[in-house]
C-alpha positions as CSV (number, residue, x, y, z in Angstrom):
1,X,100.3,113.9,12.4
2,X,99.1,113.2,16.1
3,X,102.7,112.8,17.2
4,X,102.4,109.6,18.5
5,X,102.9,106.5,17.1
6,X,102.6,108.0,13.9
7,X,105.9,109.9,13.7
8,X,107.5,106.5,14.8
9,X,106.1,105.1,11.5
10,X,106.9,108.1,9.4
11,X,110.3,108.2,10.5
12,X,111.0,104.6,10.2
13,X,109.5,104.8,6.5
14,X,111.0,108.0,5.5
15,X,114.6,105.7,6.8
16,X,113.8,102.8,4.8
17,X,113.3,104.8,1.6
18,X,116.1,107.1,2.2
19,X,118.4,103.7,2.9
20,X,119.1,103.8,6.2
21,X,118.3,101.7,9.3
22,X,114.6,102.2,9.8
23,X,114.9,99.9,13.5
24,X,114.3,102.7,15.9
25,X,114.4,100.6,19.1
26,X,110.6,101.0,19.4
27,X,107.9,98.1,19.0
28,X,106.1,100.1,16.4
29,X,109.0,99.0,14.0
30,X,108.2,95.5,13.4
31,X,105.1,96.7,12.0
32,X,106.1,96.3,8.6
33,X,102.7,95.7,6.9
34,X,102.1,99.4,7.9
35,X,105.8,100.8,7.0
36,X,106.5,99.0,3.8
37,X,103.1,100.8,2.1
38,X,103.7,103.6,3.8
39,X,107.8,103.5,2.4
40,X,106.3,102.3,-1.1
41,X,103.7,105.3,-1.2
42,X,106.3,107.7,-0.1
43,X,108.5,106.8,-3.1
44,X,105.7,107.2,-5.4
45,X,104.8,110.5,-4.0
46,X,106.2,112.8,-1.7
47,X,106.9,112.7,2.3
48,X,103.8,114.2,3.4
49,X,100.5,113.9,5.4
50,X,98.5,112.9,2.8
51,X,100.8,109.9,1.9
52,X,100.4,108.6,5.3
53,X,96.7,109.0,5.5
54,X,96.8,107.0,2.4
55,X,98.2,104.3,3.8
56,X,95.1,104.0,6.4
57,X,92.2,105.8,4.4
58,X,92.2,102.8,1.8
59,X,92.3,100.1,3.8
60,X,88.9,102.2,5.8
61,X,87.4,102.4,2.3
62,X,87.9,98.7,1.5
63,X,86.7,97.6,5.3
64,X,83.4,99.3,4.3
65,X,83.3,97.2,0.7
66,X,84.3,94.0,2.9
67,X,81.5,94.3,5.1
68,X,78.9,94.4,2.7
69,X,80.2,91.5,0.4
70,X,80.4,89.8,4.0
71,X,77.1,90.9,5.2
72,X,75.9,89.4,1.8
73,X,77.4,86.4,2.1
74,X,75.9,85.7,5.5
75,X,72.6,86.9,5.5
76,X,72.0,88.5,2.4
77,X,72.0,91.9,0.3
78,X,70.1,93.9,2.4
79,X,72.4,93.0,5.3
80,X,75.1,94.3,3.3
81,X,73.9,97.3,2.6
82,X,73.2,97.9,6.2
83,X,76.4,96.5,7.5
84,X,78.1,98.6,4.9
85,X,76.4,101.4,6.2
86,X,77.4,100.9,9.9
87,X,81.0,100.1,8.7
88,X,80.9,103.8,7.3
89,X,79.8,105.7,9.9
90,X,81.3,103.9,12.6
91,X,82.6,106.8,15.0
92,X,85.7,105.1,15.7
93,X,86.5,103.8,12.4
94,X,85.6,107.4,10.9
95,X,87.7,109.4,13.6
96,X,90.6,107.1,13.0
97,X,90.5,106.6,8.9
98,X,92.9,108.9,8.2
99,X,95.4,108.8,11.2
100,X,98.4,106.3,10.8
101,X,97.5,103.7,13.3
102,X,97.6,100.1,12.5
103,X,93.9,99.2,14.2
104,X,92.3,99.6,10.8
105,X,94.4,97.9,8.6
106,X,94.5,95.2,10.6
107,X,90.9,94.9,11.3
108,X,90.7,94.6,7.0
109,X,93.2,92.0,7.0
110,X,90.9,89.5,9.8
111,X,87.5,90.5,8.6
112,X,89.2,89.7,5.2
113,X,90.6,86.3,6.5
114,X,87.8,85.2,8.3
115,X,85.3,86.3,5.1
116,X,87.3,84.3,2.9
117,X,88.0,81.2,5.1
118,X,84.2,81.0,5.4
119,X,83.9,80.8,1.5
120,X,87.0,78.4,1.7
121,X,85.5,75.8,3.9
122,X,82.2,75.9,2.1
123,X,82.3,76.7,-1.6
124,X,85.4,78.1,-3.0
125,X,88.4,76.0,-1.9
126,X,91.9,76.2,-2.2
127,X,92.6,79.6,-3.2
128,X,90.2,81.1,-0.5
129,X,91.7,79.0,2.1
130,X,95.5,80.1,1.0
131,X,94.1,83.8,0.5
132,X,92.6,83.5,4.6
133,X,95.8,82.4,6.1
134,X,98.0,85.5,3.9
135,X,95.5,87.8,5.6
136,X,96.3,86.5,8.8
137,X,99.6,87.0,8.3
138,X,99.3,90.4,7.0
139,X,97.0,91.5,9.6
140,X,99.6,90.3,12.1
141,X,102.6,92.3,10.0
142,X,100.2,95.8,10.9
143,X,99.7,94.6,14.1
144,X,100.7,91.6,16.0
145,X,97.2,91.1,17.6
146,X,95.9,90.3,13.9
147,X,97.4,86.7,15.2
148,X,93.7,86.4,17.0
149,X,92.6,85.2,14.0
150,X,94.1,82.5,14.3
151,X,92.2,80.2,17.2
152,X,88.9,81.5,15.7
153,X,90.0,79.9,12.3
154,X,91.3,77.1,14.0
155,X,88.1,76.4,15.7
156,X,85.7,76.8,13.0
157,X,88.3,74.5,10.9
158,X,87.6,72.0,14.0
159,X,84.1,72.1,13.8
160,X,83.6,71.7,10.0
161,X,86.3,68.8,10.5
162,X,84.0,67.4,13.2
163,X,80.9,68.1,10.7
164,X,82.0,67.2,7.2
165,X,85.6,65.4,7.7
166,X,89.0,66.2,7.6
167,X,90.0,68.4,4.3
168,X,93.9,68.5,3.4
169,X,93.2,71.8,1.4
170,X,92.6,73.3,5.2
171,X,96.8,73.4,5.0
172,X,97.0,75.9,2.3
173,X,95.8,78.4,5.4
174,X,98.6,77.4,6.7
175,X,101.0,78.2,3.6
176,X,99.5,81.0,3.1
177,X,100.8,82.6,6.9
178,X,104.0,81.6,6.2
179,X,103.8,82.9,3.0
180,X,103.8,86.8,4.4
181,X,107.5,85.9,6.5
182,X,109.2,84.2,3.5
């Protein structure tokens, strides 16, 4: 632990499992994208480091499988592989894959929504769509700038709404935000 913002989560997670108030008067506890796993993986297993660098090391691995399914999507395999590549050996992402901060986890949750909002407008439909606006609001449960997302996913929804016509299935994004505070 760095002693940071990490023992704020740790605490507040070690609290929620152990029954008590996890509020600790500090903005890091509305995080609960990041203190709910981190609760759930501390019931499973014990209260240790390697629980909490769980919590952030899987959602690193997964960022590096998202960006080349992504980078495959857009431009093709060899993209993927490469963008894959960069996504694993990025020096911040590497330095930071195993400390409980909420950057990467959150960073999954947009590449995640804007990947499958992509495949939503264009091919897959409904599911994707819903599936786009949960990772929005997950990414903004680990960290409230995951909201970002949002305006860019409003905008492409604009310009493909200019381009092919309005969609109603473009409101299952929607359902799907609100879905993560229900």
């Amino acid at each position: 632990l760095m002693g940071s913002d990490d023992l704020i989560y740790n605490k507040a997670a070690y609290n929620l499992t152990a029954g008590e108030d996890f509020a600790l008067g500090n903005p890091g506890q509305n995080r609960l994208g990041l203190i709910f796993p981190l609760a759930a993986m501390f019931k499973l297993g014990r209260v240790n480091e390697v629980s909490s660098s769980l919590v952030v090391l899987i959602p690193s691995a997964l960022l590096i499988l998202l960006m080349f399914y992504a980078g495959r999507h857009f431009f093709g395999r060899e993209v993927g592989y490469v963008a894959a590549l960069l996504q694993a050996i990025y020096p911040m992402d590497v330095l930071f894959a195993t400390l409980l901060y909420p950057d990467l986890p959150a960073a999954l949750f947009i590449g995640l929504a804007v990947y499958l909002f992509h495949r939503g407008c264009n091919d897959k439909g409904d599911l994707h769509l819903f599936a786009s606006g949960l990772s929005v609001g997950l990414a903004y449960s680990v960290k409230e700038t995951g909201a970002f997302a949002a305006p860019f996913l409003m905008g492409y929804a604009l310009y493909n709404i200019r381009k092919k016509g309005f969609k109603w299935a473009y409101v299952w994004t929607l359902v799907g935000f609100m879905a993560v505070f229900i």
